[in-house]
C-alpha positions as CSV (number, residue, x, y, z in Angstrom):
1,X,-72.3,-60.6,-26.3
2,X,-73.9,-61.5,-22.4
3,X,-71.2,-62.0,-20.1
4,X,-71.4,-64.6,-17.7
5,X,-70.6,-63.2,-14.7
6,X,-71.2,-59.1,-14.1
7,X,-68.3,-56.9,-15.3
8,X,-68.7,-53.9,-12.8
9,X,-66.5,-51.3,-14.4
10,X,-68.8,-48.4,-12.2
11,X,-66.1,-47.7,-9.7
12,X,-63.0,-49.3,-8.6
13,X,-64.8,-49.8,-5.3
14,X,-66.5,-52.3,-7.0
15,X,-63.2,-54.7,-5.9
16,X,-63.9,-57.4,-3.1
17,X,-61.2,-58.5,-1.2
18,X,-58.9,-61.9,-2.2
19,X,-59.2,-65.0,-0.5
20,X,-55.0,-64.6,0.3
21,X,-56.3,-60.5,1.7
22,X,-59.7,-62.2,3.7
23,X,-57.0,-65.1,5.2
24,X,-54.6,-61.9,6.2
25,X,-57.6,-60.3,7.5
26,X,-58.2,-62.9,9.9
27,X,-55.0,-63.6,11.0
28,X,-54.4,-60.1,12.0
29,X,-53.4,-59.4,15.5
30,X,-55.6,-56.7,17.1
31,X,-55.9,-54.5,20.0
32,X,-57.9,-51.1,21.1
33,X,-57.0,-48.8,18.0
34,X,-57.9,-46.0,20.5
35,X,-55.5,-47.0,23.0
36,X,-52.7,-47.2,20.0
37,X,-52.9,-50.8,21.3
38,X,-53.6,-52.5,17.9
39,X,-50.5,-53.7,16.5
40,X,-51.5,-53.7,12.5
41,X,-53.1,-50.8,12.7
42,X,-49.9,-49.5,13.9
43,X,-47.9,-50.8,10.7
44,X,-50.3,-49.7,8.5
45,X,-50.3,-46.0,9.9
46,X,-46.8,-46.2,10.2
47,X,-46.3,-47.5,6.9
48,X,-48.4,-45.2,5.1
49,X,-46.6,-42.3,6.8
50,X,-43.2,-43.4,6.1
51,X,-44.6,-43.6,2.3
52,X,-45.7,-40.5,1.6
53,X,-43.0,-38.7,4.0
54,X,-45.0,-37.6,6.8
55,X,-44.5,-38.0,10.2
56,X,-47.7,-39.6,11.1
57,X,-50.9,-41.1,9.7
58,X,-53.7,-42.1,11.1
59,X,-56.4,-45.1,9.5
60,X,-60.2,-43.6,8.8
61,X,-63.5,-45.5,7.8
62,X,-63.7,-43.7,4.2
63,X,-61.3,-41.6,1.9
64,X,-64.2,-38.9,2.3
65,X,-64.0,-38.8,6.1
66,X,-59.9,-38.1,5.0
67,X,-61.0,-35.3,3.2
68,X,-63.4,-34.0,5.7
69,X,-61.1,-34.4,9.0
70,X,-58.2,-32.4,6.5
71,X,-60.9,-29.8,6.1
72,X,-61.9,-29.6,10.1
73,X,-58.2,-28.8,10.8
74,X,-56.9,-26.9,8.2
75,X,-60.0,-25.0,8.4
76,X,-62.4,-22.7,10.7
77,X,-65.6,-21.6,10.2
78,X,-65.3,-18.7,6.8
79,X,-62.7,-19.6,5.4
80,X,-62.2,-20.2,1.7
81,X,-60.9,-23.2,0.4
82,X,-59.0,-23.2,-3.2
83,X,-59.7,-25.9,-5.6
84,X,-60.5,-27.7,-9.5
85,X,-64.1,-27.1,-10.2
86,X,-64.5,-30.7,-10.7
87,X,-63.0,-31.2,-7.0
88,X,-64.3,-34.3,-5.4
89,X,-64.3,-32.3,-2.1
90,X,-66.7,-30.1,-4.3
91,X,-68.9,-32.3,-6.3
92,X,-69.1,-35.3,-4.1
93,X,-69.0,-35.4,-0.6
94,X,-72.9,-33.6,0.1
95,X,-71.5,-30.2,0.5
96,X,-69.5,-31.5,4.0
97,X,-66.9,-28.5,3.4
98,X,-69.7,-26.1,4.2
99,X,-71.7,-28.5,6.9
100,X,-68.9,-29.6,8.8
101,X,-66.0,-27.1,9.1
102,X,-67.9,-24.1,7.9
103,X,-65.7,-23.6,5.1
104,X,-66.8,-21.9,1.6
105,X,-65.1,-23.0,-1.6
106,X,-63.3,-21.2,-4.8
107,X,-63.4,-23.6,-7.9
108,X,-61.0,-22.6,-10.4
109,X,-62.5,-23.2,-13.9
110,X,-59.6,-26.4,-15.0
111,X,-59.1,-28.3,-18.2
112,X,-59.4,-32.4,-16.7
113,X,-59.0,-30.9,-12.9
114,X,-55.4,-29.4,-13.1
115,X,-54.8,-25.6,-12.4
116,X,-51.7,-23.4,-12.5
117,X,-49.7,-21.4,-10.4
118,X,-51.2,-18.1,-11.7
119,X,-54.4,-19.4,-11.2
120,X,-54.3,-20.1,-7.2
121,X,-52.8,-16.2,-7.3
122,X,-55.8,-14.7,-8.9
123,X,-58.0,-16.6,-7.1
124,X,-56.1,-15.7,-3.4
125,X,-58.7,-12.9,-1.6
126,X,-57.1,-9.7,-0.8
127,X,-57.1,-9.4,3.3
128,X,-59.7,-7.3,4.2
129,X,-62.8,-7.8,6.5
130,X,-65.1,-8.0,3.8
131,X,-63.9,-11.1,2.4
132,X,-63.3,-14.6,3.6
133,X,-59.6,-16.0,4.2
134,X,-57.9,-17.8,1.6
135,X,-57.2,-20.6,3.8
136,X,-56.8,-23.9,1.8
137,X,-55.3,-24.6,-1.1
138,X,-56.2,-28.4,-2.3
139,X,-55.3,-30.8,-5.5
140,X,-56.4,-34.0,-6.2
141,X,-54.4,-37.2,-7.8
142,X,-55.6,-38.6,-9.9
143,X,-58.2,-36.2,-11.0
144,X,-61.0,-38.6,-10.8
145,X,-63.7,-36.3,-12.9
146,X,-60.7,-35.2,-15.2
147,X,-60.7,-39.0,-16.3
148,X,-57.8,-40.4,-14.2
149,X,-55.7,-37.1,-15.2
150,X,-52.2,-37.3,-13.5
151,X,-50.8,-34.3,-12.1
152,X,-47.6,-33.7,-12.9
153,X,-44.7,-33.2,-10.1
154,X,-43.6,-29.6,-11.8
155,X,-47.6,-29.2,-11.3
156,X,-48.1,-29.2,-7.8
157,X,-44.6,-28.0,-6.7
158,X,-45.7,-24.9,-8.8
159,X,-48.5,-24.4,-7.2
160,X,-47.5,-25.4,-3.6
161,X,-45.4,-22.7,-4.5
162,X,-48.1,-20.0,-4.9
163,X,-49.8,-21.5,-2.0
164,X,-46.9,-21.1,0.4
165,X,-46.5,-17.1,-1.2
166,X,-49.7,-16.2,0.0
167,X,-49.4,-18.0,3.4
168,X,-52.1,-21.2,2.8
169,X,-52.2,-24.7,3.4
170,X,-51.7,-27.7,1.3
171,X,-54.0,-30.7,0.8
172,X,-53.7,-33.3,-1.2
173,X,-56.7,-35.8,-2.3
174,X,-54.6,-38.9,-3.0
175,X,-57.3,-41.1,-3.4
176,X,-55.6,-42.7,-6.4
177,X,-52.2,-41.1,-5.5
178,X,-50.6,-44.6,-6.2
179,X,-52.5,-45.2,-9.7
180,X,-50.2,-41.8,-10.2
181,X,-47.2,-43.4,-9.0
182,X,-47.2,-46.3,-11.2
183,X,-48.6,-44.4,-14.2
184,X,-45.7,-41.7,-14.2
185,X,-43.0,-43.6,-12.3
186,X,-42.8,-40.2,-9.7
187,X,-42.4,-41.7,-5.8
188,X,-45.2,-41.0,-3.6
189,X,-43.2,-39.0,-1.0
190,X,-42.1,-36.3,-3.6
191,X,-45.1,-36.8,-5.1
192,X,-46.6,-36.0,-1.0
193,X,-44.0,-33.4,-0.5
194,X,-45.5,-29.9,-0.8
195,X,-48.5,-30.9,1.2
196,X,-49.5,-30.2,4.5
197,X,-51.8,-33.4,4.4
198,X,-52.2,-36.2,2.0
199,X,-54.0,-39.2,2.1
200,X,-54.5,-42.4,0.2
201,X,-57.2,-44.7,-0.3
202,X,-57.5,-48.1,0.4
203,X,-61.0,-49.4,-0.8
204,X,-60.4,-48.6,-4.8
205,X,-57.8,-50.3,-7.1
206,X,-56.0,-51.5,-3.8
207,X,-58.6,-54.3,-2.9
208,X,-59.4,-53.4,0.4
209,X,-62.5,-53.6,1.1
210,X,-63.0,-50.3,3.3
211,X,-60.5,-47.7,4.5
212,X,-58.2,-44.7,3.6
213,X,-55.3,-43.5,5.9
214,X,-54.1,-39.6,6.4
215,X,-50.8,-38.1,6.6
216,X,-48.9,-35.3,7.7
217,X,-47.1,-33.9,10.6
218,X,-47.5,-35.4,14.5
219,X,-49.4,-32.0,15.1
220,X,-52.0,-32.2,12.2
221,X,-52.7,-36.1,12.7
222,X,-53.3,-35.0,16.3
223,X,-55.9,-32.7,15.6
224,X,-56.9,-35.7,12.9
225,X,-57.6,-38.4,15.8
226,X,-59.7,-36.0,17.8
227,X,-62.0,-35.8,15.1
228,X,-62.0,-38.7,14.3
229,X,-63.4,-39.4,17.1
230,X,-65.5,-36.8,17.2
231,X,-67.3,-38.0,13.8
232,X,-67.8,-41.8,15.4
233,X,-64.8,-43.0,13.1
234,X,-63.2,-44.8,16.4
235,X,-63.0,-48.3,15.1
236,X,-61.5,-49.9,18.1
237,X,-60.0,-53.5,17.0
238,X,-59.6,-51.8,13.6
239,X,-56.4,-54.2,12.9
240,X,-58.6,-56.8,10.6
241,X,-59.3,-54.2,8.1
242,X,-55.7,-52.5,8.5
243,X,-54.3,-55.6,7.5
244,X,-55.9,-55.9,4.3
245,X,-54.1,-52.6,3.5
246,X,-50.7,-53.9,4.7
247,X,-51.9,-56.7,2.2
248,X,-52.7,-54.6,-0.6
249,X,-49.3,-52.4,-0.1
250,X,-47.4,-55.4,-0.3
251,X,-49.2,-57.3,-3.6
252,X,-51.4,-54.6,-5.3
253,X,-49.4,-52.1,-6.2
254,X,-47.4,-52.8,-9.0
255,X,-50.0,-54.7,-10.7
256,X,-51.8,-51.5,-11.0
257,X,-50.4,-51.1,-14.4
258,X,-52.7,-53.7,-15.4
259,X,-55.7,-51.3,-14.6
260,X,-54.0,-48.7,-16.5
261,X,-53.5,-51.1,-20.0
262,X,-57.0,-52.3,-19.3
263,X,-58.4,-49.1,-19.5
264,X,-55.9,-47.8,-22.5
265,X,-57.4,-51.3,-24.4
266,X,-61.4,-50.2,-23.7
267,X,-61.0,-46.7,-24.4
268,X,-59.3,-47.8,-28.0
269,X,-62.3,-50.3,-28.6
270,X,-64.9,-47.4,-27.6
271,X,-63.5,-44.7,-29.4
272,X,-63.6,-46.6,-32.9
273,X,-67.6,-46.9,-32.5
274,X,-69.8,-44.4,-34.6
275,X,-70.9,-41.6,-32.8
276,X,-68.7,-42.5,-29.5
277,X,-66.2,-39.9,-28.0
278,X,-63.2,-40.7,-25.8
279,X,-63.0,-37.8,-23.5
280,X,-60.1,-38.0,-22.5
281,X,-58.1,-39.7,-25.5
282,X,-54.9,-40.2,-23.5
283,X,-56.0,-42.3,-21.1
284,X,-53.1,-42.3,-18.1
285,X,-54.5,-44.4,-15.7
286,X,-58.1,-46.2,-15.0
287,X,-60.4,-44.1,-15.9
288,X,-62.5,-44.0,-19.4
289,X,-64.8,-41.3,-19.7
290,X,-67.2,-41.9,-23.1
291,X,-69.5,-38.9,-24.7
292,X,-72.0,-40.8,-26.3
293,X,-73.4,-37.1,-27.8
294,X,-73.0,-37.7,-31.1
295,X,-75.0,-41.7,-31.5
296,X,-78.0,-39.9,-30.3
297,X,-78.8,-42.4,-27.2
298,X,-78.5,-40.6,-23.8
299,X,-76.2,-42.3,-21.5
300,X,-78.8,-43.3,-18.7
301,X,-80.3,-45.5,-21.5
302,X,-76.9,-46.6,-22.7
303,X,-75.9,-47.9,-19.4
304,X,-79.5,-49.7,-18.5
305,X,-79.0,-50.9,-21.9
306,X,-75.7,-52.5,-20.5
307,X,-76.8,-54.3,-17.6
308,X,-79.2,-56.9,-19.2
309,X,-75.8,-57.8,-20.6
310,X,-73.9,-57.8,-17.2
311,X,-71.8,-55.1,-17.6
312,X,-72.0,-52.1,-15.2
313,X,-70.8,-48.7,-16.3
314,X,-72.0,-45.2,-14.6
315,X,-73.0,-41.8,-15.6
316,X,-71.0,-38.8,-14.8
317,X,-70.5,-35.5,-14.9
318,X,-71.5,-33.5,-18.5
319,X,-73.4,-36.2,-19.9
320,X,-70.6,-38.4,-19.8
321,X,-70.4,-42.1,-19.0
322,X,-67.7,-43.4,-16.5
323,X,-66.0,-46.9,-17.2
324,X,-63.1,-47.9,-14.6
325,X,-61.1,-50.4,-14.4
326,X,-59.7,-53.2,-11.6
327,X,-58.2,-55.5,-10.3
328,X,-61.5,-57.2,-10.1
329,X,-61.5,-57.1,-13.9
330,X,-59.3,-58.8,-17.2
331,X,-57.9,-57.9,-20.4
332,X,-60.8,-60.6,-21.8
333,X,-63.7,-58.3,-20.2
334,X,-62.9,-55.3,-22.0
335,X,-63.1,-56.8,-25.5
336,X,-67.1,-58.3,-24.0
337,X,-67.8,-55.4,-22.4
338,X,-67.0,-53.4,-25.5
339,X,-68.8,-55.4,-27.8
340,X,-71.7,-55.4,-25.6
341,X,-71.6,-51.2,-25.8
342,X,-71.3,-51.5,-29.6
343,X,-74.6,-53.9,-29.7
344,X,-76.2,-51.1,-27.8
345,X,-75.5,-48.6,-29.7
346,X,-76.5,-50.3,-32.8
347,X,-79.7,-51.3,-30.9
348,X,-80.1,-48.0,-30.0
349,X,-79.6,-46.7,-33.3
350,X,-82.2,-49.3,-35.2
């Protein structure tokens, strides 16, 4: 079944903003960001901190640069930063750890991204010359190559707890931290609590169509602005694009539980196909990660096979294909997009 229009289920980045977010967008009131002399910008960074219970924020061009900038001043130059193998901070951001704040990383082998307490203690380096410093201790939520995996609040206090014990810092990827929110029902802020720095994206299943913002104390987001402006992320009359996250806050939130059922709904249809694996079966939030291993089709080919159909899927990690879902997306496009994956696969099969 050829859909009419593309169904990009690739990324959640894939969203474009609303007409109601672009009339937002230009009706925002702006100023010098760099001065503190944009008003929405303001909100937003204000808004953001008071959310996840720090006492500043501050609004950057990407969630990556968020990641980075957490990296520069948590970090110097040797020391060892503690995290899931399948880390975005590892696997996806062109090795900037290393490149940038000189830092060397510690992947702790994970089932779907999540570690345990005893875990960050083996992995802690005895102090001695010869070794780098455990520095950095981060966890990401969702686990976006774990397949949307929630971590849960015991979780992370557990090992915030570890983290503390052997004297390291706390980051928290939050990328999706709201996706976690609305899928377990678990505020933000205590969510946000045992980390130094957090941060949430903006440009995934919020709408936006660029931006993440990062949190923590007045001291950390101080450090955060001078490298921000040290990596050309000064944005100056940034308060257009903030207020398409004040936007987003305000009316795309809640309906990410849409996303979620969405994604429950594909990974159902998938997962009754011959030869088709769900990896991870309980899908909690957006995410659908397929093993085609057993049909006997690779899943470059499945996925060029898709887009003569106009859907858009993406290959991942393991031989894995990736399917996520939006706001930019219905209930009716899973049922095409899945019976344009079967057709493949029969296709495929001959």
């Amino acid at each position: 079944m050829v859909s009419n229009r593309l169904i990009d289920l690739s990324s959640d980045t894939a969203t474009r903003p609303s007409a109601a977010m672009r009339k937002a967008m230009a009706e925002a009131e702006v100023g010098d960001e760099q001065k503190a002399e944009d008003p929405t910008t303001n909100a937003l960074q204000e808004r953001v901190a008071a959310l996840l219970g720090k006492e500043a924020a501050v609004f950057l061009p990407s969630g990556t640069m968020c990641n980075q900038i957490a990296l520069l001043v948590h970090c110097r130059p040797g020391d060892e930063v503690i995290a899931a193998d399948v880390a975005h901070i590892f696997t996806s951001e062109a090795g900037g750890g290393s490149a940038f704040a000189g830092a060397q990383t510690w992947p702790l082998a994970t089932e779907r991204g999540i570690f345990t307490a005893a875990a960050v203690d083996a992995a802690v380096r005895d102090v001695n010359r010869h070794s780098p410093r455990s520095r950095l201790l981060a966890v990401e939520q969702t686990v976006n190559r774990g397949g949307g995996a929630v971590w849960p609040l015991e979780a992370i206090e557990a090992v915030a707890d570890a983290a503390r014990r052997h004297g390291l810092a706390m980051h928290m990827d939050g990328a999706r931290i709201l996706n976690a929110v609305v899928a377990s029902g678990v505020a933000a802020q205590r969510m946000a609590a045992s980390c130094d720095s957090v941060w949430l994206d903006l440009s995934k299943g919020l709408g936006c169509p660029v931006g993440g913002v990062l949190a923590g104390s007045r001291a950390f987001i101080d450090e955060a602005w001078r490298w921000k402006h040290r990596l050309g992320g000064a944005l100056r009359q940034s308060g257009m694009l903030a207020a398409a996250g004040l936007y987003a806050l305000d009316h795309n939130v809640d309906r990410l539980a849409e996303d979620h059922g969405n994604a429950r709904r594909l990974a159902e249809m998938l997962g009754n196909l011959a030869g088709i694996r769900i990896m991870n079966p309980e899908v909690e939030t957006n995410i659908v990660f397929i093993d085609p291993t057993s049909s006997g089709l690779k899943p470059k080919d499945i996925v060029a096979a898709l887009m003569p159909q106009n859907v858009r899927m993406g290959t991942s990690y393991g031989g894995m294909i990736r399917a996520v879902t939006h706001l930019d997306v219905t209930t009716g496009d899973m049922e095409t997009a899945a019976l344009a994956f079967k057709d493949v696969v029969k296709g495929g099969r001959g």
